[in-house]
N, C-alpha and C positions, 0 to 999 in steps of 0.2 A: 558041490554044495546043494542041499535038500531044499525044497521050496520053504521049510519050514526057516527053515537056517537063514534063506534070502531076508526074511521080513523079522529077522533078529531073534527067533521064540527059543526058549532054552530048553532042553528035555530032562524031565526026571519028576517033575509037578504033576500029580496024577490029574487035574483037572484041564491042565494043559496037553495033556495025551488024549483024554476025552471030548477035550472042546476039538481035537485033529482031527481026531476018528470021526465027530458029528460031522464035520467040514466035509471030510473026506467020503464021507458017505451019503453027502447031497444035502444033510439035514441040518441048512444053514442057519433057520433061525434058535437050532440049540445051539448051534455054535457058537452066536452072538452073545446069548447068556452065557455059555461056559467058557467064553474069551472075555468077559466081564469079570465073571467072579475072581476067576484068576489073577485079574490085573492087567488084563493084555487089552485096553482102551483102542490103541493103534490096530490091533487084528481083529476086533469086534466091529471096528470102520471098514476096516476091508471086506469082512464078509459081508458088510451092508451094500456096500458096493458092487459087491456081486450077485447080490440079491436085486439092485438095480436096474444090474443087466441083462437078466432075468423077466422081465417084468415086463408083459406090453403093454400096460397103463401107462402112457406119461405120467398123470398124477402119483400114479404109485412109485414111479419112480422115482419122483421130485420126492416124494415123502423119505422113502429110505437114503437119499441121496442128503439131504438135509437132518437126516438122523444120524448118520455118520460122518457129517460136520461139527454136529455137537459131541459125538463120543470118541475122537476122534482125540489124542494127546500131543502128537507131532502138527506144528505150525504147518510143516509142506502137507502132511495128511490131509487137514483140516480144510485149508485153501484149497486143494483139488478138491476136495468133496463139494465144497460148497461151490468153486466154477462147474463142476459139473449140475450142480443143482439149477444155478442162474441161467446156464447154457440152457437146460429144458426148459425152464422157464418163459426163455426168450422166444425160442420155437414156439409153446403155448401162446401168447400173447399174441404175435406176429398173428398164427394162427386164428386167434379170433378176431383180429381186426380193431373195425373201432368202440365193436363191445368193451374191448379189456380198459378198465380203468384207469385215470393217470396214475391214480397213489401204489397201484400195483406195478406198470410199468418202470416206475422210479424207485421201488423196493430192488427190482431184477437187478436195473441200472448199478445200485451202490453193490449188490452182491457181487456184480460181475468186477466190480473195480474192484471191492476189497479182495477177489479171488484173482487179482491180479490180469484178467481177462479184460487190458483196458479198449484194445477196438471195437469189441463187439457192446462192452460197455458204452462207449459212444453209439455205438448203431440203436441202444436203447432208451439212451437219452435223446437222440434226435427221433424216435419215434414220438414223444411228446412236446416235441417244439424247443426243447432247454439246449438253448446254442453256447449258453456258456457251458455248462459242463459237459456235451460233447468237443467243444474246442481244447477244454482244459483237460478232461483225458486223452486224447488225441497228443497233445503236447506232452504229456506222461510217458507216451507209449513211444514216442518222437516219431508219428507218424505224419512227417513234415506235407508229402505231399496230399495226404489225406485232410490237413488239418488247414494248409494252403486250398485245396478246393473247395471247404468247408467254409472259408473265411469270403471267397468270393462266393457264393452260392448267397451264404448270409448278407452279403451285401446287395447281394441283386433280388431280394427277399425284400428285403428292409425298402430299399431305393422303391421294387414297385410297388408294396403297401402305402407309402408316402402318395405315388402317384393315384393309386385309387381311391388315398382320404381325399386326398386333393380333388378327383373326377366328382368324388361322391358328394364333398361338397360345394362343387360348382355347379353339379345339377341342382342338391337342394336351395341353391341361393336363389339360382332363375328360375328352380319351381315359386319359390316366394315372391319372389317380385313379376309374377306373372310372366315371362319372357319364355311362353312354354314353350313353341318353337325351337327357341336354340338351346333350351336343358335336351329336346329327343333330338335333336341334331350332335351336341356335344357326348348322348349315353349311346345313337346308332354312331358313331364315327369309334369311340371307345370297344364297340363290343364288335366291332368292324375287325378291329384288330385283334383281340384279344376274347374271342368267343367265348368261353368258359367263365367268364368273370359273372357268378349268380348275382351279386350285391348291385351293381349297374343296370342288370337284367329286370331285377325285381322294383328299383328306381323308376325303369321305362315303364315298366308296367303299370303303376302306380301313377305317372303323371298320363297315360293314354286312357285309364280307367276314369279318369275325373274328366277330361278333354272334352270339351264341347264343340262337336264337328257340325253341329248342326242340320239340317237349315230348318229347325224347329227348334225352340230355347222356350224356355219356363225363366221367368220374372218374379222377383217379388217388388213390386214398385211402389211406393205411395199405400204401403199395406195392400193393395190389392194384388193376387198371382195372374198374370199375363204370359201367356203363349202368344210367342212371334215367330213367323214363318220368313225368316229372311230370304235375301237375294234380288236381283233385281225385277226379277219375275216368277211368279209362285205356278205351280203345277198343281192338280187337284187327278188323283189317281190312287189304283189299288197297287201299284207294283213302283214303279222309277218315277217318284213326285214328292214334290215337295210335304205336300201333303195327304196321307194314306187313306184312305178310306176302303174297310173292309164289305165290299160288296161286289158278288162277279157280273153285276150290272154296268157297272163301270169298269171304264177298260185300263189300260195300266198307267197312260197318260192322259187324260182326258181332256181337263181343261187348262189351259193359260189364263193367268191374269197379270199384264205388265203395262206401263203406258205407253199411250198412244199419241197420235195430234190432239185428241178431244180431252186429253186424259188419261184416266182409269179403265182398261176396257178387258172385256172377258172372249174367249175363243175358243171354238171347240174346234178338238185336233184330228176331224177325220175320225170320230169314233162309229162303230158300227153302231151301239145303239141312242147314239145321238145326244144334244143338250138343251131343252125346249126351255122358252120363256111364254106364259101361258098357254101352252100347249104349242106353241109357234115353234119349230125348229129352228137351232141357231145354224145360218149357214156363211158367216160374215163376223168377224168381230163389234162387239157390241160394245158401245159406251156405258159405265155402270153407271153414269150423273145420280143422281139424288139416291139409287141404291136399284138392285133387281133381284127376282127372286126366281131363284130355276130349278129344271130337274136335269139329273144325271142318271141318264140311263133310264128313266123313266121312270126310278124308282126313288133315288138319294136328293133329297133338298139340298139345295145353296143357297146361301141368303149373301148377298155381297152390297155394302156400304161404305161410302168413303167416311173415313176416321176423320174424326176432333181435328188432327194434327196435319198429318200427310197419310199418302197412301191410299189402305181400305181394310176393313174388317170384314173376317171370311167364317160366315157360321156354315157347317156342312156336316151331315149325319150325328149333331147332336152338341158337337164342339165348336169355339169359337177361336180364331186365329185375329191379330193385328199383324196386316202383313205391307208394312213401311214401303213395299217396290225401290227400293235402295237402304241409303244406311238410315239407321232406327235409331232417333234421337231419345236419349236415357240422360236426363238432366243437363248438365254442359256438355256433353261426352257421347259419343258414337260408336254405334254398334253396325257393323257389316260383317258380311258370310265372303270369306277367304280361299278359294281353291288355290292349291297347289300339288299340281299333279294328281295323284291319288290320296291326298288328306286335304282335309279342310277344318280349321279353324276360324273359329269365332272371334272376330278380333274387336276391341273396345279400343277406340282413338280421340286423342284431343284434337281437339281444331285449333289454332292460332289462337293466344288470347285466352283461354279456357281455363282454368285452374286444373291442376294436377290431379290426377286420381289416386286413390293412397286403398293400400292391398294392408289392414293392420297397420303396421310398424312402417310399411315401406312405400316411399313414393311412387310413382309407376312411371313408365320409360312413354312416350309418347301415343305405341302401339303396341298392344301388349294382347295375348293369347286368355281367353277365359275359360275356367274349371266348374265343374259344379260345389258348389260352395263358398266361392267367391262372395264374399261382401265388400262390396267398391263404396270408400268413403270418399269426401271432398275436402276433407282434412285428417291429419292425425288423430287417432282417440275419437274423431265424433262418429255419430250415429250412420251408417251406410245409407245410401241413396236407393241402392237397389242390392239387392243379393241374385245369384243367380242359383236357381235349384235345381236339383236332379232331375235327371229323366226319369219320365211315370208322375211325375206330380200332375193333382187334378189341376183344371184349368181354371180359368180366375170365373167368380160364380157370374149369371148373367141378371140382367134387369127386365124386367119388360116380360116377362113370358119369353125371354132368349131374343131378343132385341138383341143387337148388337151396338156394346157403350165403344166409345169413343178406344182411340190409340192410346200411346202414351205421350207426357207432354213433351 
């Protein structure tokens, strides 16, 4: 039998002799019209297809491959043409990644099914996340084991989405209610396990960008902005102190101020270029009683004061600190500087007795972590007692020619 004879063509139709001769003498796209005119639907598909294979454009391929789906009479003809069309296509798309579009992926998908191609139809519905119609061609195809892995995979999908709504919103509950501690403790123990998890990642990062590590906080109190220098004892330095001061006259710790027997007292820590109180070298801790006024390094003023309240206020190259030397009383409610290990937070605690502090909506746990933008009320809905601002804000204005006013109450 004649190749001609294979694919059914009859002989004696002069344009059926000439659409062969086109065929047969390479020059397929007359062929495709002269297996047209003639009526021969079915062998004008086949020459498309071989003009397919032909072709090292995929695109061009898909094109003819999808041209000879539609001119194409025989249902088997038609269905191969067109899985062969979906098949490129699927390569295509794989190909570009997560450029390719959904609504083009799910095009491929239903050609591959209707062309009877149902696993790899599944392989492109599960490129777009559609578990149900990758299971339900799957099941088409009785690709049991395929469709059986499919079904646990999908369950263990689902299970740990569940589990990271649930992480994600157990951090955001304890970022609200201030308990910010154990939100980066509950998103490090999470991502402990499960590294890759971006949405947790980006949680953590979000409540450590706000985190007040202190041991310097901005206030907004009583209308007025207050800078506090916590801790039980403040350092005054250009390098590891509480307090920064950029001058290389001063050395990187310079001075202590914590109390004493007498009190409030100041200390120079062994600097080379020294701490004088009118010209006097300091060589002993010094009582600050009613307030003193010194140079660092010889060159930086400090002016130190005890506070209104407790403590002492610390003016020094130009800014002014209330620095509590322990916890910072902030209306009923206390503020102390928290190390642990290598972070430190800022923590706001009730004492016995105290009314609750309320974060918004929410009541607050006894000892709770502070954030920049924290507005701490004493009830529900009313007016905040204090907000806490970000780092860089200026410092609350002074009186006096820079006198140093009082703590807070």
């Amino acid at each position: 039998m004649s190749l001609f004879e294979w694919f059914g063509l009859k002989r004696g139709d002069s344009r059926r002799r000439a659409a062969e001769a086109r065929e047969l003498a390479g020059d397929l796209a007359g062929a495709v019209e002269l297996y047209i005119e003639a009526g021969m639907p079915d062998d004008a598909a086949r020459v498309l297809l071989l003009r397919a294979d032909a072709e090292r454009s995929v695109e061009k391929r898909i094109a003819f491959c999808a041209s000879a789906s539609r001119t194409a009479e025989s249902p088997e003809l038609r269905r191969a043409a067109l899985g062969r069309k979906a098949l490129l296509a699927l390569d295509l798309v794989r190909a570009r990644g997560a450029s390719a579009m959904r609504s083009e992926v799910l095009a491929v998908a239903r050609d591959l099914e209707e062309a009877g191609e149902l696993e790899r139809a599944a392989d492109a519905y599960a490129l777009v996340g559609d578990v149900e119609s990758e299971a339900r061609v799957l099941a088409a195809a009785g690709a049991i084991d395929r469709l059986e892995e499919r079904l646990r995979v999908s369950m263990s999908v689902e299970r740990s989405q569940r589990e990271l709504a649930a992480v994600l919103r157990r951090i955001a509950d304890l970022d609200r209610m201030a308990e910010r501690r154990e939100a980066i403790s509950v998103a490090e123990a999470w991502l402990g396990e499960r590294r890759d998890c971006e949405q947790v990642a980006d949680a953590l990062r979000a409540i450590r960008a706000r985190l007040l590590a202190g041991p310097v906080v901005a206030l907004e109190l009583g209308g007025a902005l207050l800078r506090c220098a916590l801790g039980d004892e403040v350092t005054i330095g250009r390098g590891e102190a509480t307090i920064v001061v950029a001058s290389r006259a001063v050395s990187r710790t310079h001075l202590r101020i914590r109390r004493g027997p007498p009190g409030v007292e100041v200390e120079d820590l062994g600097t080379r270029n020294g701490t004088t109180l009118a010209g006097a070298r300091l060589t002993a801790p010094l009582p600050v009683g009613r307030g003193v006024e010194l140079l660092l390094g010889g060159e930086v003023p400090c002016a130190i004061a005890p506070a209104d309240g407790q403590g002492c206020v610390v003016e020094v190259a130009g800014e002014r600190f209330a620095a509590p030397l322990g916890d910072l009383p902030v209306g009923p409610w206390r503020l102390r500087l928290d190390r642990a290990g290598a972070s430190a937070f800022v923590v706001l605690s009730t004492p016995p007795g105290a009314p609750p502090p309320f974060l918004g909506d929410y009541q607050l746990a006894p000892a709770v972590e502070l954030c920049a933008g924290d507005a701490i009320a004493a009830a529900r809905g009313e007016t905040a007692v204090f907000r806490v601002r970000a780092a860089g804000d200026a410092p609350a204005p002074r009186r006096d020619g820079g006198r140093a006013e009082g703590g807070p109450a």
